[in-house]
C-alpha positions in Angstrom: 82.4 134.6 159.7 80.6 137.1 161.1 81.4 139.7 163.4 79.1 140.5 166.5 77.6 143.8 166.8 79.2 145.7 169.9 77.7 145.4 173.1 74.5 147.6 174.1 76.6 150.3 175.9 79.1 151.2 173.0 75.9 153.2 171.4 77.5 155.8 169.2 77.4 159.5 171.3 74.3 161.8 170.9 73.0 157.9 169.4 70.2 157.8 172.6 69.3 161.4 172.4 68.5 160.8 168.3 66.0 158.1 169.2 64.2 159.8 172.2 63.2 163.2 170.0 62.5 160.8 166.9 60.4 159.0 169.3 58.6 162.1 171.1 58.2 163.6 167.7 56.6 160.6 165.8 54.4 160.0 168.8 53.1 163.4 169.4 52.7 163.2 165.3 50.9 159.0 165.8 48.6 160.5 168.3 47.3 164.0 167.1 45.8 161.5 165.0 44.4 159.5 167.0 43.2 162.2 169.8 41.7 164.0 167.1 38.9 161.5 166.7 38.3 161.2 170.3 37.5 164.9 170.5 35.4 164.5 167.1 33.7 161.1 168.8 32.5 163.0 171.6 31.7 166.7 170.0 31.1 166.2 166.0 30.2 162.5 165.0 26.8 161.7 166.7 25.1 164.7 164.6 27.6 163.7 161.6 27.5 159.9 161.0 25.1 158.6 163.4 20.8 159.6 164.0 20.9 162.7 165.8 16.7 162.3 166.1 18.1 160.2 169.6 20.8 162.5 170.6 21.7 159.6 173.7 22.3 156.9 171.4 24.3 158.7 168.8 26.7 159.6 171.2 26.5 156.2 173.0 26.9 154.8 169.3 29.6 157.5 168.2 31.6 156.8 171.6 31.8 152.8 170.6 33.8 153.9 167.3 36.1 155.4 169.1 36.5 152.0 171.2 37.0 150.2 168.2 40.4 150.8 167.6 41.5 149.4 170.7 39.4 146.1 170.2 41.7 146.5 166.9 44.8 146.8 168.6 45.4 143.3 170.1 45.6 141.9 166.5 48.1 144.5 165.4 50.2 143.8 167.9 50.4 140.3 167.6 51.5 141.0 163.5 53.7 144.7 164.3 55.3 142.9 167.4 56.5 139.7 165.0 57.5 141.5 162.2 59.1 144.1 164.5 61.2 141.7 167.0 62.0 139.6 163.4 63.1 142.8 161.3 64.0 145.1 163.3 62.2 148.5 165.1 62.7 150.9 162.9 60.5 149.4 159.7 57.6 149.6 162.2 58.2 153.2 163.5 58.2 154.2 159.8 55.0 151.7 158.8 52.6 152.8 161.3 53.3 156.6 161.2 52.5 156.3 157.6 49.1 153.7 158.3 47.9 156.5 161.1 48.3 159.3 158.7 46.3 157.5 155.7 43.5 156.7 157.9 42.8 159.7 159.5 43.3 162.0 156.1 40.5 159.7 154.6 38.0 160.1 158.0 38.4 163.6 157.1 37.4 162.6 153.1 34.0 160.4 154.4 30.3 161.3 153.4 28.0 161.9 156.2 25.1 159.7 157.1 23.0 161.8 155.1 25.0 161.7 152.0 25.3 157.9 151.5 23.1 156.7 154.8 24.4 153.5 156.8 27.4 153.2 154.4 29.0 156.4 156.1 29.5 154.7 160.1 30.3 151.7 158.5 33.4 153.4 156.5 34.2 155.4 159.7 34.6 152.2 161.7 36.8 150.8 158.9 39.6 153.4 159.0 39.4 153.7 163.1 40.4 150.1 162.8 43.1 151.0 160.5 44.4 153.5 163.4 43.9 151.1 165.6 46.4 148.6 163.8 48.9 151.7 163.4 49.0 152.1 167.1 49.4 148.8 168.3 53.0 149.2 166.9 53.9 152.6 167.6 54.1 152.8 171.3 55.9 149.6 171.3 58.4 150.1 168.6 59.2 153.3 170.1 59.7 152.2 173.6 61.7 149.7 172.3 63.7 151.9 170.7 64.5 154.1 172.8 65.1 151.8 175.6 67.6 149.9 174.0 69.8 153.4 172.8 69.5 154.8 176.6 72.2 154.5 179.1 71.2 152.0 181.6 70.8 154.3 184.7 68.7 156.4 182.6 66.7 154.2 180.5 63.5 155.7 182.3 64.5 159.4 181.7 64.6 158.4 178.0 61.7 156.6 177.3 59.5 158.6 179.0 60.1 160.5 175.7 57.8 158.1 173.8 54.9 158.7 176.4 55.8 162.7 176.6 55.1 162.9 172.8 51.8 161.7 173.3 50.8 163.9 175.7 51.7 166.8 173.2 50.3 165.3 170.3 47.2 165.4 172.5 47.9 168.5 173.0 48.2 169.5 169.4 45.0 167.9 168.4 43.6 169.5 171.3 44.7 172.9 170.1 43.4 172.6 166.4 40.2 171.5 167.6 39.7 174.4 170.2 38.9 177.1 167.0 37.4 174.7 164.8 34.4 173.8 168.0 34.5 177.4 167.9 32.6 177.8 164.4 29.2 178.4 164.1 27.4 175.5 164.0 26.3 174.9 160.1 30.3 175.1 159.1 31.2 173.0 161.9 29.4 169.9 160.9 29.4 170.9 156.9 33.5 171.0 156.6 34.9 172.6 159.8 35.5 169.2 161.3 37.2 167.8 158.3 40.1 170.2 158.2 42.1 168.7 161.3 41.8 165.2 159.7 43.0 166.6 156.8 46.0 167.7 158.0 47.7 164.4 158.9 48.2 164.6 155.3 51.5 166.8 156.9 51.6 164.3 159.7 52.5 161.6 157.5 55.1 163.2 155.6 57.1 165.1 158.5 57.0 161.3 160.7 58.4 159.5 157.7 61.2 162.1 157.2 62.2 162.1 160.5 62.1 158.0 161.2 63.5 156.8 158.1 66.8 158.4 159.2 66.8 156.1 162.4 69.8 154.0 163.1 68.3 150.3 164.1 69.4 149.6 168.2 72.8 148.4 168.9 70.9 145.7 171.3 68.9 144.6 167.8 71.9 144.1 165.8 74.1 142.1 168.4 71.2 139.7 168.6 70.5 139.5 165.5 74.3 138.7 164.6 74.7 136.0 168.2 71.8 134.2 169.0 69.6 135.4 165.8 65.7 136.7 165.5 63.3 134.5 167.2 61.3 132.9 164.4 58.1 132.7 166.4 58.1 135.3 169.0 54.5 134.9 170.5 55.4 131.2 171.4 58.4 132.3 173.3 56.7 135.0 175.3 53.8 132.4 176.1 56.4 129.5 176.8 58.9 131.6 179.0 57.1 135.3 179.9 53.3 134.4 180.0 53.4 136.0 183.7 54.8 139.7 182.4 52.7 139.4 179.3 49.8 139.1 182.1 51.3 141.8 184.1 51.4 144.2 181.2 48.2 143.3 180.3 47.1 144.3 184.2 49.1 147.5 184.2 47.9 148.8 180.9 44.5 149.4 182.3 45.5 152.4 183.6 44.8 154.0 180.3 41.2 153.5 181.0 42.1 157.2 183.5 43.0 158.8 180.2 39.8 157.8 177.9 37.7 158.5 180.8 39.1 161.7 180.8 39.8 162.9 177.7 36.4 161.6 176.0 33.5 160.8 178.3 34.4 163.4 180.9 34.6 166.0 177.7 30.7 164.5 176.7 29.6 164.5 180.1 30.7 168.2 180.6 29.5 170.0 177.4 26.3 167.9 177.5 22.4 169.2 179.1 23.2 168.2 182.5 26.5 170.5 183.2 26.6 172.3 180.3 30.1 173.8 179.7 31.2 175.3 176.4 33.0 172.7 174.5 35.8 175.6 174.1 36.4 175.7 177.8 36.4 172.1 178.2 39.0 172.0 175.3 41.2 174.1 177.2 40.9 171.9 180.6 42.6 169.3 178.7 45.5 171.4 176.7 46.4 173.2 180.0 46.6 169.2 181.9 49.0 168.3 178.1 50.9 170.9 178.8 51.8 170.0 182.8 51.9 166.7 181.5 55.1 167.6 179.2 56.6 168.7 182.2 55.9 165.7 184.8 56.2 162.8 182.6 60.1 163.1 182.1 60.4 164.3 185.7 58.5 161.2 187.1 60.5 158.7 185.0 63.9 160.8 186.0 63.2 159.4 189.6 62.4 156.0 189.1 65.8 156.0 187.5 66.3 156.7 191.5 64.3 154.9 193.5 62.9 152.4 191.1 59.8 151.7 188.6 57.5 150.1 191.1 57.0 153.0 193.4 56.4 155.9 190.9 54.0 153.3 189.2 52.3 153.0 192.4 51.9 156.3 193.1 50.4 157.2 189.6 47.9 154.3 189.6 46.6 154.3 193.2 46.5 158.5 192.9 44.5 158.2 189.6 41.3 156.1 191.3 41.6 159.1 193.9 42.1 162.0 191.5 39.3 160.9 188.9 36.5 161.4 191.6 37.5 164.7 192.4 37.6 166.0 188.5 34.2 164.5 187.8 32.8 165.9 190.8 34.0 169.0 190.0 32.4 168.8 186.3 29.1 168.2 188.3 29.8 171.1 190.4 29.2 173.4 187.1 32.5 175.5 188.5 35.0 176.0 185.8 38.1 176.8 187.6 37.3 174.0 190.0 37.1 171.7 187.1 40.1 173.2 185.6 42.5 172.7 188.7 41.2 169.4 189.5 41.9 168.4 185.8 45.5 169.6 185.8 46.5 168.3 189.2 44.3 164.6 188.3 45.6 164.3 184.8 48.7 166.3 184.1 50.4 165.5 187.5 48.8 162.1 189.0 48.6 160.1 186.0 51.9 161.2 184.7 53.2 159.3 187.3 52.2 155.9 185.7 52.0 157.6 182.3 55.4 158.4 182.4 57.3 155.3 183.9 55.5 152.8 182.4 57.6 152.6 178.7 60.4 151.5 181.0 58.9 149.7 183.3 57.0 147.3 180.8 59.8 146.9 178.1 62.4 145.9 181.4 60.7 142.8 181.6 61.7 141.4 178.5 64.4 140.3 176.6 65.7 141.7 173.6 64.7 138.6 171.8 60.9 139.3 172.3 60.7 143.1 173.6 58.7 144.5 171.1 55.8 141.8 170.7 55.8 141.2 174.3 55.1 145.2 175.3 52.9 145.3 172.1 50.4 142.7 172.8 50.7 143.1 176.6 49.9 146.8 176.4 47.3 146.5 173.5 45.2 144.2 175.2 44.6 145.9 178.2 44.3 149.1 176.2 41.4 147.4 174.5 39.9 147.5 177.9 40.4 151.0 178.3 39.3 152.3 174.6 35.8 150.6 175.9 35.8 152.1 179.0 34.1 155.2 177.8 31.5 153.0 175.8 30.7 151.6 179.7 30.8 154.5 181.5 28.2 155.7 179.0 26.0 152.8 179.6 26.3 153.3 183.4 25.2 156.7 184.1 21.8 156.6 184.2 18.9 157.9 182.3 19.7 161.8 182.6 23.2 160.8 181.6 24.8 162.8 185.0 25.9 160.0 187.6 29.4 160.7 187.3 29.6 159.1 191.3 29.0 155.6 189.0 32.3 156.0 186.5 33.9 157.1 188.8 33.7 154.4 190.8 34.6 152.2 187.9 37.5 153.8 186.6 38.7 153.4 190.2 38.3 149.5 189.9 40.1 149.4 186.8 43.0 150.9 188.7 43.3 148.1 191.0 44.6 145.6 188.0 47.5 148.2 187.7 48.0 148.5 191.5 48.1 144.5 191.7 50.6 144.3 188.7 52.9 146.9 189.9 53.0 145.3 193.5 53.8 141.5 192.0 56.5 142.8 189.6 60.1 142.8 189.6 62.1 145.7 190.4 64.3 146.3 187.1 65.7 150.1 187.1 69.2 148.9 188.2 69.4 145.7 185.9 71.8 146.1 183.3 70.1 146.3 180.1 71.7 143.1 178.1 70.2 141.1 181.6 66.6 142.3 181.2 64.4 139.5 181.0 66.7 136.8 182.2 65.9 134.1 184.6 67.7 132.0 187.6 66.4 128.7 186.3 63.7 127.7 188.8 63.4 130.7 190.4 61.3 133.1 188.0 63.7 136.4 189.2 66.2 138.3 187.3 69.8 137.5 187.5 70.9 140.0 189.9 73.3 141.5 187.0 73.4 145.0 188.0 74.0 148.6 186.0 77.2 149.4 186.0 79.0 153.3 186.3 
């Protein structure tokens, strides 16, 4: 006979703290991966893989790749979110640290258009699907993770750590990218470019270290050895959670602030009609990482306080604001303008949203289907967003400059969030082994609450 695992709370000491650097760490090591092709989408590829004889539809062409991992991402969410609420979260951390690092080492390893001709874009779409696949199940895995190691008054505070590692592998990609836009122009597009795609070959091996020596959730293991694995996860969460899944799907379009940002914005700046140095530019975005850092664990600290729905709020609704003040500013011309605007709309506004949401999603769930039901929640609507920049290219007009128009529409794709985040449960003081459960007939939580 066996014998249950122990309840949630009897997570071994320093146990939650393990899981929240292992899941900053292999974030900010997932997604200087994946940053590192936005900035290469927007600065590098059209001249590289695309027909730079029509600069606008290179870049309009160049800009879809980068979309292409999120259209990817629904279908590796519905695979990484089975196999991960069926075997356990820790196989997937490990699995898709490895993927993202393969992928992007071999984008760095790809012939140019004029070396092989179409075959090059064609190969490039390929292995941004493959990162696309990869980070369906990192975010996820990792918020589920370190959700179900984290004390239950704190369960914000610690999964913020997932969403904080992002940020700084942003960061990090940002930083390797600042001297290598800085070479003259023949290197740059000859080999400069390759070398930070190259270097997830370090990536790779410094994530798998690091995961590998993960201890699977207490919360896991008792389900596993009570109620057992849910054989079919995605039936459960449309059966009994179709309404969160929606939700999540709703509240994830507030990622469509960040690709606006961190791609078109950077297009739109260092193209003819503003013309900043790319170098500059560069730095707008490190300097808004690096307040980031700060905010997002400080944001998700006080909805441990006063709850998930109001610091989502404030992050969402702040970010349709926030985004017409930065691109005006980039129209303006004025560099510190832009740079201040771009801190205060990016590293302090959006980490509002940025920062809470890990918790605020994965609280809606269950144990039982956590992991697929933040996975494909979250990776659908980030589809959305990865093709927001493809949109906002195709909506500024001829001369490429009407940054009044995206900004406009990344402030409707805020409302989704706004709607989802007004229509959701509050869950910050449920106690973690009640999140998800229903009062038959009434669609709320039980009112089981966190105890001291």
């Amino acid at each position: 006979m066996s014998v249950p695992a122990p309840p949630h709370d009897a997570s071994p000491p320093g146990q939650p703290r393990k899981a929240a650097a292992a899941a900053w760490i292999g974030s900010a090591l997932e997604y200087y991966d994946f940053f590192i092709y936005g900035s290469a989408a927007a600065l590098i590829f059209p001249e590289v893989f695309f027909d730079d004889s029509d600069p606008a539809t290179a870049t309009l062409l160049s800009l879809a790749t980068f979309g292409v991992a999120y259209a990817a991402r629904p279908l590796g969410a519905l695979f990484l979110g089975h196999v991960g609420d069926r075997l356990g979260r820790k196989k997937i951390m490990v699995f898709t640290l490895v993927l993202m690092g393969l992928s992007t080492f071999l984008i760095g390893c790809l012939p140019t258009r004029s070396q092989v001709g179409t075959l090059a874009p064609v190969l490039l779409v390929l292995c941004r699907v493959l990162q696309g696949i990869s980070a369906a199940g990192e975010q996820a895995s990792a918020n589920s993770m370190t959700l179900e190691h984290a004390p239950p008054d704190r369960r914000g505070f610690f999964t913020s750590f997932t969403l904080s590692g992002t940020q700084g592998g942003q960061l990090l990609a940002t930083l390797v990218f600042i001297p290598v836009a800085a070479l003259p122009e023949e290197h740059l597009l000859s080999w400069g470019w390759r070398v930070p795609f190259w270097l997830s070959v370090a990536v790779a091996v410094v994530g798998w270290v690091i995961r590998r020596r993960l201890d699977e959730t207490p919360a896991f293991e008792q389900q596993t050895a009570t109620e057992g694995v849910v054989k079919l996860p995605l039936v459960v969460l449309v059966r009994e959670h179709w309404a969160d899944v929606l939700r999540v799907v709703a509240g994830a379009l507030i990622a469509s602030v960040s690709t606006i940002f961190t791609v078109w914005a950077l297009a739109y700046a260092t193209g003819d009609s503003v013309g900043m140095s790319r170098s500059s530019m560069l730095w707008v975005g490190a300097l808004a990482n690096v307040v980031a850092l700060a905010a997002i664990p400080l944001w998700a600290a006080l909805s441990d306080r006063v709850g998930r729905r109001p610091v989502f709020l404030v992050g969402a609704a702040g970010s349709a604001v926030a985004m017409f003040l930065f691109l005006w500013a980039i129209s303006t011309g004025s560099y510190p303008l832009t740079l201040v605007l771009g801190v205060l709309a990016f590293g302090v506004v959006y980490s509002a949203a940025n920062g809470v949401w890990p918790s605020f999603y994965g609280e809606m769930f269950p144990t039982r289907v956590r992991l697929s039901g933040v996975a494909i929640g979250t990776q659908i609507g980030f589809a959305v967003a990865g093709f927001a920049v493809t949109f906002a290219a195709q909506i500024v007009g001829p001369d490429g400059d009407d940054w009044f128009a995206v900004s406009l529409f990344t402030a409707a794709l805020c409302v989704p969030p706004v709607l989802a985040a007004l229509t959701a449960r509050e869950t910050h003081r449920t106690a973690t082994e009640r999140l998800g459960e229903r009062v038959p007939g009434s669609g709320t939580d039980r009112p089981a609450k966190v105890t001291a």
